[in-house]
KEKE-3310 file (N, C-alpha, C; in steps of 0.2 Angstrom, whole numbers, plus 5000, padded with zeros to 4 digits):
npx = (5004:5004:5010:5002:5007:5002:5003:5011:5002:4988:4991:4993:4980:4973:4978:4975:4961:4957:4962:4962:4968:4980:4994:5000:5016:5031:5043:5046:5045:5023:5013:5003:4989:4981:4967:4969:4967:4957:4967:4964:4959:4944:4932:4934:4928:4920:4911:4896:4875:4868:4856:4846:4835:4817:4810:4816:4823:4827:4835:4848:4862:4877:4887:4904:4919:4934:4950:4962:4974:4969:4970:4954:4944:4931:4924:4930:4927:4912:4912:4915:4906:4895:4898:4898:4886:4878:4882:4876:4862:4861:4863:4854:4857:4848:4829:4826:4836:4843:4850:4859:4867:4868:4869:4881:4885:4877:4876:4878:4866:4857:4856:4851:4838:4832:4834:4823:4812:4813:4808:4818:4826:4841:4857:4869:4886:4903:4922:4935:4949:4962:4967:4974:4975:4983:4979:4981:4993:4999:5000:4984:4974:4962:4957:4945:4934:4918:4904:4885:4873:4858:4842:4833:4838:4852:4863:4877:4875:4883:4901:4915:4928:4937:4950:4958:4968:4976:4989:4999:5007:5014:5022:5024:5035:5033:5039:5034:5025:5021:5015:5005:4997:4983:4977:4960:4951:4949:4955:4949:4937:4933:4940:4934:4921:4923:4923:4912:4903:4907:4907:4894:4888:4888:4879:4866:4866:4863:4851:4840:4840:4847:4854:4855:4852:4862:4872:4868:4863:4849:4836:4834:4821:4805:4801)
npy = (4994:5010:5027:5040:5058:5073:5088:5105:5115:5108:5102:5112:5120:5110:5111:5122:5121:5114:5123:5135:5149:5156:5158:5162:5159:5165:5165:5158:5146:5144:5148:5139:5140:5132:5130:5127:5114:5105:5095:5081:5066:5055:5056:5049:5039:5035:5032:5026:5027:5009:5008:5014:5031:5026:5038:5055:5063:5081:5093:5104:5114:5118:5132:5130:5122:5128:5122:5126:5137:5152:5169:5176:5165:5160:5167:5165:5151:5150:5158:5144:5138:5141:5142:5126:5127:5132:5124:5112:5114:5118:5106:5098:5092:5088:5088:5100:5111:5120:5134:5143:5155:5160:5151:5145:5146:5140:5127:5112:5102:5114:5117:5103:5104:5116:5110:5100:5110:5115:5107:5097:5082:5079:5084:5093:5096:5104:5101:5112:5103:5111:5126:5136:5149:5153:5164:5169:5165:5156:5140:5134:5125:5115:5106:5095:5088:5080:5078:5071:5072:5062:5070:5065:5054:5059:5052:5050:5047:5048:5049:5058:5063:5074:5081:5094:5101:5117:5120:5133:5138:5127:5120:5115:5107:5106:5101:5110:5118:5129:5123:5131:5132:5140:5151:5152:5165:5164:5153:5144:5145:5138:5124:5122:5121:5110:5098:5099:5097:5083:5076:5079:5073:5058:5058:5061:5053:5043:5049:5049:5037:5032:5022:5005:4988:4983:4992:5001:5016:5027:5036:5054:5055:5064:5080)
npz = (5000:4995:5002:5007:5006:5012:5004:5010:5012:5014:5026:5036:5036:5041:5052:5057:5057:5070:5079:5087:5087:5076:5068:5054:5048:5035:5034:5047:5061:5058:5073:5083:5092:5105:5113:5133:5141:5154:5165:5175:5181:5183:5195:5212:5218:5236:5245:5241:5236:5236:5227:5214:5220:5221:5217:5208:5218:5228:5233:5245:5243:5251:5257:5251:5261:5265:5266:5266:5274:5271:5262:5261:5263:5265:5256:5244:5244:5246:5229:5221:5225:5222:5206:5206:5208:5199:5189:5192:5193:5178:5173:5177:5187:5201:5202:5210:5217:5231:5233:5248:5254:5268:5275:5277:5292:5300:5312:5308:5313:5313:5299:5292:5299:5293:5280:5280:5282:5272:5264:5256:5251:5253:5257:5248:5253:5253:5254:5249:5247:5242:5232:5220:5210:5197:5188:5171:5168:5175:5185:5190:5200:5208:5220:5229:5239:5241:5248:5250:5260:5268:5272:5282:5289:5293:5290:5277:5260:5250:5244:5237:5226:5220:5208:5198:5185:5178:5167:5159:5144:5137:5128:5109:5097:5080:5064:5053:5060:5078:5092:5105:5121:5126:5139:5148:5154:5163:5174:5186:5185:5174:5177:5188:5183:5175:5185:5190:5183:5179:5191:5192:5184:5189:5199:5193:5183:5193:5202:5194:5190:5178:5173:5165:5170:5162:5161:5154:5146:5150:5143:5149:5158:5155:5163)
capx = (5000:5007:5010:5003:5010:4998:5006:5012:4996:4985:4995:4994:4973:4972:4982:4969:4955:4960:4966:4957:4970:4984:5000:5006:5022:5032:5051:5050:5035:5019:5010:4995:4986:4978:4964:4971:4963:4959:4970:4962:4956:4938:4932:4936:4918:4922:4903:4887:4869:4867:4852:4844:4827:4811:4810:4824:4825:4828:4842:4850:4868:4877:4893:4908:4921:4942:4952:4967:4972:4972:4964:4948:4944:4924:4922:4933:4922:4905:4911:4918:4900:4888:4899:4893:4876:4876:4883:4873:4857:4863:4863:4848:4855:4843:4824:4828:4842:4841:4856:4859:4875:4868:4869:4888:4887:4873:4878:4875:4860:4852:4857:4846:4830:4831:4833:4817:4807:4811:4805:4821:4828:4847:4861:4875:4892:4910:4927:4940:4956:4965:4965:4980:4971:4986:4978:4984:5001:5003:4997:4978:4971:4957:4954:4937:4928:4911:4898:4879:4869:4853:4840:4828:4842:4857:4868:4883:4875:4888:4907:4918:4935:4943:4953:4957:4972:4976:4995:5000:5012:5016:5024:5027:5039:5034:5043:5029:5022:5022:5007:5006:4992:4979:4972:4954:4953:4946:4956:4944:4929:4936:4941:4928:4913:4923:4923:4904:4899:4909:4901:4885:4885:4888:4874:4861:4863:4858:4847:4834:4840:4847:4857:4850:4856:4867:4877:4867:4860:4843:4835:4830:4813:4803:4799)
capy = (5000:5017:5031:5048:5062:5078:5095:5107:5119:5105:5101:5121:5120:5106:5113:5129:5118:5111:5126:5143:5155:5155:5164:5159:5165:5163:5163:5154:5142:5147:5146:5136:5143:5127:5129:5124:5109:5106:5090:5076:5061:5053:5057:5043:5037:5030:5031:5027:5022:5003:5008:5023:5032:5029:5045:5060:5071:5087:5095:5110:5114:5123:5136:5124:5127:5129:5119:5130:5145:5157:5176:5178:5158:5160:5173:5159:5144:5155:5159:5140:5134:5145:5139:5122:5126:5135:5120:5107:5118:5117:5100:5095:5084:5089:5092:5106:5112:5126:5136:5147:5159:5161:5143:5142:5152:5139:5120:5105:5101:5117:5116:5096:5107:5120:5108:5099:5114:5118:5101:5094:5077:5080:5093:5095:5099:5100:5104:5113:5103:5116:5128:5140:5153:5155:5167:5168:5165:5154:5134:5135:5120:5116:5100:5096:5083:5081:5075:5073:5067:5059:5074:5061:5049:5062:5049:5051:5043:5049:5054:5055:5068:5076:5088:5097:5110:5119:5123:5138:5138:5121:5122:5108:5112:5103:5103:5115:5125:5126:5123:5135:5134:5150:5149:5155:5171:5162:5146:5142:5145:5131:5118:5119:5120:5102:5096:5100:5090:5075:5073:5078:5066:5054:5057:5064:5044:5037:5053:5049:5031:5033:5017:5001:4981:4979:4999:5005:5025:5028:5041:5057:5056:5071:5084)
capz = (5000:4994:5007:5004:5008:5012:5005:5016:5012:5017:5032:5038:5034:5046:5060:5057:5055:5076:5082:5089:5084:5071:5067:5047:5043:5031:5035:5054:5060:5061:5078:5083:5097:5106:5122:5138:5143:5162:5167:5178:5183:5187:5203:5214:5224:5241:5246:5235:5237:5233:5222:5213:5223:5219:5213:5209:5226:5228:5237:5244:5242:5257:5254:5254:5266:5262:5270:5266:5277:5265:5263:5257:5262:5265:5249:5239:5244:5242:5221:5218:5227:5216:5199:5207:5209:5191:5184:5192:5187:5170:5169:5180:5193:5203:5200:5212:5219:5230:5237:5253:5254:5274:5278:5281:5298:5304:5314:5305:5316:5309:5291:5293:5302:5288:5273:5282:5281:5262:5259:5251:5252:5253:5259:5250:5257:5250:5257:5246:5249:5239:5227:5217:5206:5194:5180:5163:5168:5181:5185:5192:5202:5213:5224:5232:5244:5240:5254:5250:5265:5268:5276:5286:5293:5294:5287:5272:5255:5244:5249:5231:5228:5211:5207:5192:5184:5170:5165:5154:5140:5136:5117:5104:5090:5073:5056:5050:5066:5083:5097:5114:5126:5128:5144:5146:5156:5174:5175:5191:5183:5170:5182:5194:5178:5173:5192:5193:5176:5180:5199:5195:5178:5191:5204:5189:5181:5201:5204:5187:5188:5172:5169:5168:5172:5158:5161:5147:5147:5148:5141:5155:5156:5154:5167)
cpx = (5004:5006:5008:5004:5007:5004:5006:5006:4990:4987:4993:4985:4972:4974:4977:4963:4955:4959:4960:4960:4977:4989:5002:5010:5027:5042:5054:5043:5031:5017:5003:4993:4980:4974:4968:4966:4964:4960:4966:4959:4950:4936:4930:4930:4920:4914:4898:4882:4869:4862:4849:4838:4822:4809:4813:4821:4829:4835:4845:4858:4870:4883:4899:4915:4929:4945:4961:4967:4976:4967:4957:4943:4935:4922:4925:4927:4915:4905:4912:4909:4896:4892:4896:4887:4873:4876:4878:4863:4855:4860:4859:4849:4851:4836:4824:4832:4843:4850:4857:4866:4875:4872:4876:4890:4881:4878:4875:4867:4856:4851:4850:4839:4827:4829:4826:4812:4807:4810:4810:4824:4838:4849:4865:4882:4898:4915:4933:4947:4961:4964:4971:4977:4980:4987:4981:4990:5004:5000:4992:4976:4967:4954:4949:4935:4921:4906:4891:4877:4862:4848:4835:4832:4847:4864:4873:4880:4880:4897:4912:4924:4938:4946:4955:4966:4975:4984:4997:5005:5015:5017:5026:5027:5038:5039:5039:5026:5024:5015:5010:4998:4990:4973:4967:4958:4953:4948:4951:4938:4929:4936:4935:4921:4915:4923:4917:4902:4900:4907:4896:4881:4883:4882:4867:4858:4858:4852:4840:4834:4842:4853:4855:4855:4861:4873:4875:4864:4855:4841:4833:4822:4811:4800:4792)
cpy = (5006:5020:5036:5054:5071:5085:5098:5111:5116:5102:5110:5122:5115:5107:5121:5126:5116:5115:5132:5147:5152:5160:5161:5166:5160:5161:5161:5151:5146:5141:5145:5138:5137:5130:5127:5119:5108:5095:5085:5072:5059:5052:5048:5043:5033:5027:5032:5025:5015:5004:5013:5024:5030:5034:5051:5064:5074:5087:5101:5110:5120:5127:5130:5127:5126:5127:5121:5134:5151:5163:5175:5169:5158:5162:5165:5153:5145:5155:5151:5134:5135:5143:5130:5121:5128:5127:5113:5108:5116:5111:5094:5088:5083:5089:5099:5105:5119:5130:5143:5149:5159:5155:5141:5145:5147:5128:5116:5103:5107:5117:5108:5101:5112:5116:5106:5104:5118:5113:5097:5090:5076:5085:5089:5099:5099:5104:5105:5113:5109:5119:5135:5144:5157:5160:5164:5166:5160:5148:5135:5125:5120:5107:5101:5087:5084:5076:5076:5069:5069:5064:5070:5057:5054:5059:5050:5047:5043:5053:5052:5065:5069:5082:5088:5102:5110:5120:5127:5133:5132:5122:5115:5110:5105:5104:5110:5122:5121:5127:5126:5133:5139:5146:5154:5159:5170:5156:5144:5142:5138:5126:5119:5121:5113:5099:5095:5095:5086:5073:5074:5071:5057:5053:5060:5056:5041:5042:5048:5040:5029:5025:5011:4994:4980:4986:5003:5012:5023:5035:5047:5058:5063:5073:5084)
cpz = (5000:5001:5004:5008:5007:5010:5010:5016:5017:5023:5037:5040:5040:5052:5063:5058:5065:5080:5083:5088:5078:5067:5058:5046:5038:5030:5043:5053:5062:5069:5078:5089:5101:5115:5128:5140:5151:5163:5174:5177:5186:5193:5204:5220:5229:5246:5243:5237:5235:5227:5220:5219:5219:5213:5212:5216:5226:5233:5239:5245:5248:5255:5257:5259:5261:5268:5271:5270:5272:5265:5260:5257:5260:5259:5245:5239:5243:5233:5219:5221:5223:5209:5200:5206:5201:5187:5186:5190:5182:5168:5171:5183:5196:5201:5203:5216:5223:5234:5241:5256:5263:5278:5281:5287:5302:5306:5308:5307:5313:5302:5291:5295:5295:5282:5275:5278:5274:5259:5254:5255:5254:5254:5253:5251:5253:5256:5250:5248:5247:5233:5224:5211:5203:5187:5174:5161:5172:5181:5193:5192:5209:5216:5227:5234:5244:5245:5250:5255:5268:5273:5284:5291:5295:5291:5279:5266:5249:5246:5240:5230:5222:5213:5199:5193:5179:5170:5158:5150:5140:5128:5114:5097:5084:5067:5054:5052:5072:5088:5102:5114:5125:5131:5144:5151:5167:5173:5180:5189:5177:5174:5187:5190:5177:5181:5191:5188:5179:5188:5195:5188:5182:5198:5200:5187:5189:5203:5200:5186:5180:5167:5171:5169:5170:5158:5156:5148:5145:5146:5147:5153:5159:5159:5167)
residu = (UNK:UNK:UNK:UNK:UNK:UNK:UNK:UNK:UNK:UNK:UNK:UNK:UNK:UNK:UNK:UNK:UNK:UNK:UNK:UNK:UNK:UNK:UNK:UNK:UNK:UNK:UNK:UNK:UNK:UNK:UNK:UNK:UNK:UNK:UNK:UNK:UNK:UNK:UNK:UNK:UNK:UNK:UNK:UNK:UNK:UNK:UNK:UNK:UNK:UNK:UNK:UNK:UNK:UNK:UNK:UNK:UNK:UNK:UNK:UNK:UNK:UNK:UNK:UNK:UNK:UNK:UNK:UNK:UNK:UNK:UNK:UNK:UNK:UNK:UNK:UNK:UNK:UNK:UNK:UNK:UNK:UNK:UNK:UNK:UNK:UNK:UNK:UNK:UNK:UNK:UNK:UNK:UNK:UNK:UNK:UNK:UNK:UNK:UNK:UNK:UNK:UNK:UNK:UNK:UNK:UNK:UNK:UNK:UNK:UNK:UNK:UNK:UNK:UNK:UNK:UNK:UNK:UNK:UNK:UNK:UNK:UNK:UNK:UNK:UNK:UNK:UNK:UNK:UNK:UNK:UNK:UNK:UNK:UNK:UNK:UNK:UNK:UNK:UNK:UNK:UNK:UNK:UNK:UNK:UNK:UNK:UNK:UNK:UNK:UNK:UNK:UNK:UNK:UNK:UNK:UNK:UNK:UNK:UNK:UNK:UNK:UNK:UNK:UNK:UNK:UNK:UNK:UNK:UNK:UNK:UNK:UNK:UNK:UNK:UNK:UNK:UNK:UNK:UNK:UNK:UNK:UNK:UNK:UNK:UNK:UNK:UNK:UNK:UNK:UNK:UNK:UNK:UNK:UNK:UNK:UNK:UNK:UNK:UNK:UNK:UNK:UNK:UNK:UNK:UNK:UNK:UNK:UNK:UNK:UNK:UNK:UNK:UNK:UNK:UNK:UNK:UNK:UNK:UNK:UNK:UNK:UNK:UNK)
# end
């Protein structure tokens, strides 16, 4: 079987076609301008339900806390909770979901009395092992411990841990061009939008029951 061999035009076309900006030049390489992608690994689930509910239940999210000592800890765990809450909204883990910036200045015992009387099935919690808000220039990462627990028994249904992080300026030199990094403007808002997917894809399937005997995807059924 012959080999073929793509002109360099077509080679250069294909690198543009991939890429989100583009330098051609004509007497050094051109430059490809690639997204930063956010680096991690599948949250790792160390406590699940045996079986889906019944029916999806509801849930109220509390502000998570930082387990860092670092300025501005309580403000930090309030913006990285509500990109949660945004994103788990988004994607309808919950039928409702409601979330209370107050709640993180109330005990445990009250937070349970409180979800009671808004009538949802669930809190949940997290803890921000850490987090490095390295802008445009610098390596941004954000660890997290995720709790949901059970409003009627007090008990732990769910306990599972990821982290995330993006690193700038990473280049790889071709014959023809070369690839950099271009990091968005809010590394944190990045990594903690992929965080929030990848859990809640994980508690949306057990939420809705959405997979069945053989691991197969169900359809979500209609609101």
């Amino acid at each position: 079987m012959k080999s073929r061999i793509l002109p360099l035009t077509s080679i250069l076309l294909l690198l543009g076609l991939i890429a989100c900006a583009m330098e051609p030049r004509l007497t050094s390489l051109s430059i490809v301008y690639l997204d930063a992608y956010v680096k991690r690994e599948s949250p790792a689930v160390y406590v699940q339900p045996t079986k889906a509910p019944p029916a999806p239940l509801k849930a109220l999210i509390i502000p998570f806390t930082v387990g860092q000592d670092i300025a501005s800890a309580k403000s930090i765990g309030t913006q990285i909770t509500e990109i949660f809450w945004q994103g788990w909204n988004k994607d309808q883990v919950f039928p409702t979901l409601l979330y209370d910036t107050s709640l993180d200045y109330k005990t445990p015992e009250q937070i349970m009395l409180i979800a009671r009387d808004r009538g949802v099935d669930l809190v949940v919690n997290g803890n921000i092992t850490h987090v490095l808000a390295g802008g445009t220039q610098g390596d941004s990462m954000v660890g997290l411990n995720l709790q949901i627990l059970d409003v009627k028994t007090g008990s732990r249904i769910w306990h599972m841990a990821q982290a995330g992080r993006m690193e700038p300026g990473m280049q790889h030199d071709f014959i023809i061009a070369m690839t950099r990094n271009r990091m968005p403007t809010d590394p944190i808002y990045a990594i903690v939008s992929c965080l929030a997917a990848d859990t809640g894809d994980i508690i949306k399937n057990w939420n809705y029951n959405l997979i069945d005997e053989k691991g197969h995807k169900r359809k979500m059924p209609k609101s």
